[in-house]
C-alpha positions as CSV (number, residue, x, y, z in Angstrom):
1,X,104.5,78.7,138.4
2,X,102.3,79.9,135.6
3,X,101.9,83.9,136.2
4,X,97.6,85.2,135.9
5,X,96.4,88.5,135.7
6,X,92.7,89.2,135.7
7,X,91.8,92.1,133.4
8,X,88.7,93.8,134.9
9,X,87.9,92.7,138.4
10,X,84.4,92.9,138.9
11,X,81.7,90.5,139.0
12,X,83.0,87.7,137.2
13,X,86.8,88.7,137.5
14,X,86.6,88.9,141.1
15,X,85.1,85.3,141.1
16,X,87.3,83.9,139.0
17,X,90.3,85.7,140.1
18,X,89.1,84.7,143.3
19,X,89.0,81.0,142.8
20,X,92.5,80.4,140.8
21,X,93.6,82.7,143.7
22,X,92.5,80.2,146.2
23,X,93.2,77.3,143.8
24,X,96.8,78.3,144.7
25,X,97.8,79.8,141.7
26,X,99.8,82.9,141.3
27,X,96.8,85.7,139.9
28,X,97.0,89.3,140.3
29,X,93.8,91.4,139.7
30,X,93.5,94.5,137.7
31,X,91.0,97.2,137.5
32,X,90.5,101.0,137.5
33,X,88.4,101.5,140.1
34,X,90.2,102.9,143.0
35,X,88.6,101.8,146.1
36,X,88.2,98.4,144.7
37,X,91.3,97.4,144.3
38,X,92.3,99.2,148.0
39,X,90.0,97.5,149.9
40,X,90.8,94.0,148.0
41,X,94.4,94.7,149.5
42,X,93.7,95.7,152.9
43,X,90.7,93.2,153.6
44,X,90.8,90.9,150.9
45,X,88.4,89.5,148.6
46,X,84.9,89.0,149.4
47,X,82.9,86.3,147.5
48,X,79.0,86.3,148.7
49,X,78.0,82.7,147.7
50,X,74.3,82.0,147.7
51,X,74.7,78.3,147.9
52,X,77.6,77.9,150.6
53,X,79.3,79.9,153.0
54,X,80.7,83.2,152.0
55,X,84.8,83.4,151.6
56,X,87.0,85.9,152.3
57,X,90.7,85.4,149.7
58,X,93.5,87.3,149.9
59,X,94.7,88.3,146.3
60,X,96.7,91.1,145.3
61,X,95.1,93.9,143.1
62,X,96.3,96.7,141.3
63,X,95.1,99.9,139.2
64,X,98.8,99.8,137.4
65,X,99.2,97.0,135.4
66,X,103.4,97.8,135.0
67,X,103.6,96.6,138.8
68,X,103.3,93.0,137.8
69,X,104.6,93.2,133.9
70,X,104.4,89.9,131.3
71,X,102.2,87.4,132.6
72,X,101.6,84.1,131.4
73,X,97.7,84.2,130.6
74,X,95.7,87.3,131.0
75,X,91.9,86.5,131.4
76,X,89.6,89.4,130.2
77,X,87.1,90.3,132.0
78,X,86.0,94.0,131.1
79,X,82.9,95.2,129.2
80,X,83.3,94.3,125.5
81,X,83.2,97.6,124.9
82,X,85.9,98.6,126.8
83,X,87.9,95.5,125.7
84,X,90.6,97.6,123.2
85,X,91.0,100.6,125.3
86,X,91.9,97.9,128.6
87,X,94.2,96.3,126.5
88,X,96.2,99.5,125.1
89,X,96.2,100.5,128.8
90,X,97.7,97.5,129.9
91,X,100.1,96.8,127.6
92,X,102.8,95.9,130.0
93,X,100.7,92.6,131.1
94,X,101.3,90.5,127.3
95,X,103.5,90.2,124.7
96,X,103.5,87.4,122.1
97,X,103.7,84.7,124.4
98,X,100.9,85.8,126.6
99,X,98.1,83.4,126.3
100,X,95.1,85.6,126.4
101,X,91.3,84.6,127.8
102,X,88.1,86.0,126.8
103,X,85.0,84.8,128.2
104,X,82.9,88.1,128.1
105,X,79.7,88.7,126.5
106,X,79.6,89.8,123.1
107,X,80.7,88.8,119.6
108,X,83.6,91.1,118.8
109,X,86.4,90.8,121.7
110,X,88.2,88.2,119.8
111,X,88.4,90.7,116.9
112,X,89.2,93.1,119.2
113,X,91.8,91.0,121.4
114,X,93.5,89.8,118.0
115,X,94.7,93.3,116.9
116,X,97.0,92.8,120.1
117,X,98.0,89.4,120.2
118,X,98.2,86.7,117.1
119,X,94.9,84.8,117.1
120,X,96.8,81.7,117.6
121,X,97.5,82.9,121.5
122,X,93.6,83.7,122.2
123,X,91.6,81.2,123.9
124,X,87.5,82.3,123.4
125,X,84.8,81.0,124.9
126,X,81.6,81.2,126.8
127,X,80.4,80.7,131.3
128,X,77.4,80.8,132.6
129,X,78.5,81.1,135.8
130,X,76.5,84.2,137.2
131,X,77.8,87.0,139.0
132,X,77.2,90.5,140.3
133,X,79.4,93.2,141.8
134,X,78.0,94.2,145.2
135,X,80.7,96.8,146.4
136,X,84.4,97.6,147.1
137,X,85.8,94.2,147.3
138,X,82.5,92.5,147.3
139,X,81.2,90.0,144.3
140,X,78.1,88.0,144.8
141,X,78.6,84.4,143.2
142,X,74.9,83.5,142.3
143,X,75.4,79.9,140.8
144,X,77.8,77.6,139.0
145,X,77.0,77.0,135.4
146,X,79.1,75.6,132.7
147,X,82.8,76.8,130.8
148,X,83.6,75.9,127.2
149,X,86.7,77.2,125.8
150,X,88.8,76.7,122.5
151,X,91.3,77.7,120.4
152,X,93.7,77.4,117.6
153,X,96.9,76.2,119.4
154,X,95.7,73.1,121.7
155,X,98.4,73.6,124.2
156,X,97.2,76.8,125.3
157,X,93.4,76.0,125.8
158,X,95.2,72.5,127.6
159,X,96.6,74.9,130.2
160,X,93.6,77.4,130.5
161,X,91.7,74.4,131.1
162,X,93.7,73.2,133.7
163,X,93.8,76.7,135.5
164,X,90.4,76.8,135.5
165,X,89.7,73.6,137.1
166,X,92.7,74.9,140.4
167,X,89.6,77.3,140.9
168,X,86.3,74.3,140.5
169,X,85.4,75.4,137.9
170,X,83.8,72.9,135.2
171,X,85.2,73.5,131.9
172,X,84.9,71.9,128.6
173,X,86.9,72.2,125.3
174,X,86.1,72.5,122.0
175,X,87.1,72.6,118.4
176,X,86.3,76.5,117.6
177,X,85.9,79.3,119.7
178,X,83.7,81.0,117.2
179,X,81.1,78.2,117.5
180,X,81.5,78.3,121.3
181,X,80.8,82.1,121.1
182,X,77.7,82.3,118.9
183,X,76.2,79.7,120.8
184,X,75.7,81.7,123.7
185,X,75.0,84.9,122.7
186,X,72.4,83.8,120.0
187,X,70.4,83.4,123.9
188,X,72.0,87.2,124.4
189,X,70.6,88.7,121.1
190,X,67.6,87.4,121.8
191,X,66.6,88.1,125.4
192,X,69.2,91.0,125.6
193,X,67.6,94.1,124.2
194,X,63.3,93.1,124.9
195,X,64.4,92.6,128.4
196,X,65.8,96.3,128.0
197,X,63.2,97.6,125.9
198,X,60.3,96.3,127.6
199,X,61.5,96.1,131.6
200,X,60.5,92.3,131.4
201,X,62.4,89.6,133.5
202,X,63.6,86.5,131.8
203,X,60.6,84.4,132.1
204,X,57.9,86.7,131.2
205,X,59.8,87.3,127.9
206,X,59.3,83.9,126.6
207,X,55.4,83.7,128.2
208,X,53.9,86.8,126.2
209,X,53.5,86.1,122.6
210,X,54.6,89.8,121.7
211,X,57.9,90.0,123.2
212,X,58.4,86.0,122.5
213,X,57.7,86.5,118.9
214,X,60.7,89.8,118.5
215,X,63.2,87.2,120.4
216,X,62.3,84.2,117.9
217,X,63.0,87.0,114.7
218,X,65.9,88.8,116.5
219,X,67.5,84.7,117.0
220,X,66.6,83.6,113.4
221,X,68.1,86.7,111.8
222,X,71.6,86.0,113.9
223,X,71.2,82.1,112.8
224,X,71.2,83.3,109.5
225,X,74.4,85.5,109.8
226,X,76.2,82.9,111.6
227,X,75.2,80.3,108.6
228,X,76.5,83.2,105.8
229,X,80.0,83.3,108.1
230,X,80.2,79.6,107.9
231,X,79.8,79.2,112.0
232,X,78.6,75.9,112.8
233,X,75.0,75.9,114.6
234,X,74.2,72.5,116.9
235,X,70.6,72.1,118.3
236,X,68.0,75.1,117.8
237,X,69.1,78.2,119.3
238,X,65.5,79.5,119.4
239,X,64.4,77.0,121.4
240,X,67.5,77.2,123.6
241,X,66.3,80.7,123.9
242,X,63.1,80.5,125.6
243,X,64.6,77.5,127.7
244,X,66.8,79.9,128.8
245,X,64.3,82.2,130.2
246,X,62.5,79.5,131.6
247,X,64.9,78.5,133.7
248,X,66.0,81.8,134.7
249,X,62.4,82.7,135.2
250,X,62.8,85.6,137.7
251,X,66.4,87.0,136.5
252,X,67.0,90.5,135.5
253,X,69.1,90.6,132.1
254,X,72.5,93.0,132.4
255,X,71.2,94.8,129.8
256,X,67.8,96.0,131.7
257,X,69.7,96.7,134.3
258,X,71.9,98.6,132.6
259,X,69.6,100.5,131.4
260,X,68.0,101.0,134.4
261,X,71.1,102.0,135.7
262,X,71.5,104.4,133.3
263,X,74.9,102.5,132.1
264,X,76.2,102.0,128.6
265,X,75.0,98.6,127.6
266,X,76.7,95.8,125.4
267,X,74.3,96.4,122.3
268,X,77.1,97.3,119.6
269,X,78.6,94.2,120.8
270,X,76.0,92.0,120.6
271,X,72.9,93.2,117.9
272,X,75.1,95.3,116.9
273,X,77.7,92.9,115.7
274,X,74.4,91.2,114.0
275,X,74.5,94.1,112.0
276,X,78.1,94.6,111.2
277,X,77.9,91.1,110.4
278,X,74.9,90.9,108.1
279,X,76.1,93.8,106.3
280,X,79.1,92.3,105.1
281,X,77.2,89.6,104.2
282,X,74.6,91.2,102.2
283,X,71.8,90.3,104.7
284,X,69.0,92.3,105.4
285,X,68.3,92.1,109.5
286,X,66.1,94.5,110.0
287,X,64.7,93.4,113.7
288,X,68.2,93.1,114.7
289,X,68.6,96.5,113.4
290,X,65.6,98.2,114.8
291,X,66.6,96.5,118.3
292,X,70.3,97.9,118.3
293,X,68.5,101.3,117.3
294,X,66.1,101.2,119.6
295,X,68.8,100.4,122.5
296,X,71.0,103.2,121.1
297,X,68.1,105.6,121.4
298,X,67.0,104.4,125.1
299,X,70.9,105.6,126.1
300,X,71.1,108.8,124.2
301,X,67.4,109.7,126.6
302,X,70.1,109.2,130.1
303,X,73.4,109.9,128.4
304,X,72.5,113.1,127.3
């Protein structure tokens, strides 16, 4: 039986882990936090589901990642900004047969995952399935959505693929992870940092013409990155954009509530990367640099 770990078990690791857990296949979940993983092994899993009844799985966890050694895949699941430091910490779960998962948010953790692993073993992509971490052992599973994964060795997106559908989840390949990547988090770039900046929900963002009209530069700017780095671009991601907020009218973006958390957020990972990006390209993105500025500043005022 193929052998899973889930790397980062909290809103969408537990749900995942969760469901290949009680797909029936052999998962083990692994996180830092403490009482977490304790109360995963004493009472179990709990997945809140807001469309069905809530489910209770038994799946082993750990905060030591040499308990359970080489695994087969390893899914990662952690902030993208904690992506290398999870890996160097877990070192015992891959070697350089470990097919490795990343479905986070962010444009960097296949950079990041293939200074560990040769790029041929990583299998990218992008979910919007939504998720939320209630409490020790509890997740809250707020709504299917759709999985696309690729990769360069066909094989290994084959079995991810067919992992992922043990736990119901839909899930579509695709040529190039890259393309699958960019596609979602042009959406992120946009909405991302006005949501955090502003303290707008989703919806609102694409109604006023202020905040609607920083998302449409902060989108376009990324477009023309992705077009410099020769990524692929199907339909019109600014459009896609405000869709996106129209049909999640009344969410919260992480990133607000990160920062109304007072939590790091994802912005080196997302604008940021823009940035990074653009600079190596010789393109001047100067909303996407004011946003990641901006967000950088708005920690610094609860960090410090």
């Amino acid at each position: 039986m193929t052998q899973v770990a889930i790397l980062g078990a909290g809103a969408l690791g537990g749900v995942f882990g969760g469901y290949l857990s009680r797909g029936g296949v052999d998962v083990t979940l692994v996180d830092i936090w403490e009482e977490h993983v304790s109360q995963i092994n004493e009472e179990g899993l709990l997945v809140e589901r807001q469309d069905r009844d809530d489910v209770v799985i038994d799946v082993p966890a750990t905060t030591d990642s040499g308990e359970i050694g080489v695994v087969d895949v390893l899914f990662v699941f952690v902030k993208s900004y904690h992506t290398r430091t999870a890996l160097e910490s877990s070192e015992e779960l891959f070697d350089e047969n470990t097919t490795v998962v990343t479905l986070q948010n962010g444009l960097l953790n296949m950079d990041y995952i293939s200074q560990y692993v040769p790029k041929s073993n990583i299998v990218g992509g992008a979910t919007t399935i939504g998720s939320s971490t209630e409490g020790p052992r509890h997740v809250l599973h707020t709504g299917w959505g759709d999985t696309k994964i690729a990769g360069d060795d066909e094989n290994r997106v084959t079995q991810v693929a067919q992992l992922l559908e043990k736990a119901g989840v839909e899930v579509h390949t695709a040529d190039d992870p890259e393309a699958v990547i960019w596609a979602k988090q042009f959406v992120s770039v946009g909405i991302k940092p006005v949501a955090a900046l502003t303290g707008l929900l989703d919806g609102p963002l694409s109604d006023h013409g202020e905040s609607a009209a920083v998302m449409d530069r902060l989108v376009e700017e990324a477009m023309q990155v992705a077009k410099a780095r020769g990524i692929p671009i199907e339909g019109d991601p600014v459009a896609e954009t405000h869709h996106n907020c129209q049909i999640n009218y009344d969410t919260m973006s992480s990133m607000l509530e990160d920062v109304q958390n007072g939590r790091q957020t994802e912005i080196d990972q997302i604008n940021g990367a823009i940035v990074k990006y653009a600079t190596e390209e010789d393109i001047d993105v100067p909303y996407n640099r004011m946003a990641t500025n901006l967000i950088k500043a708005k920690e610094h005022s609860y960090t410090e």
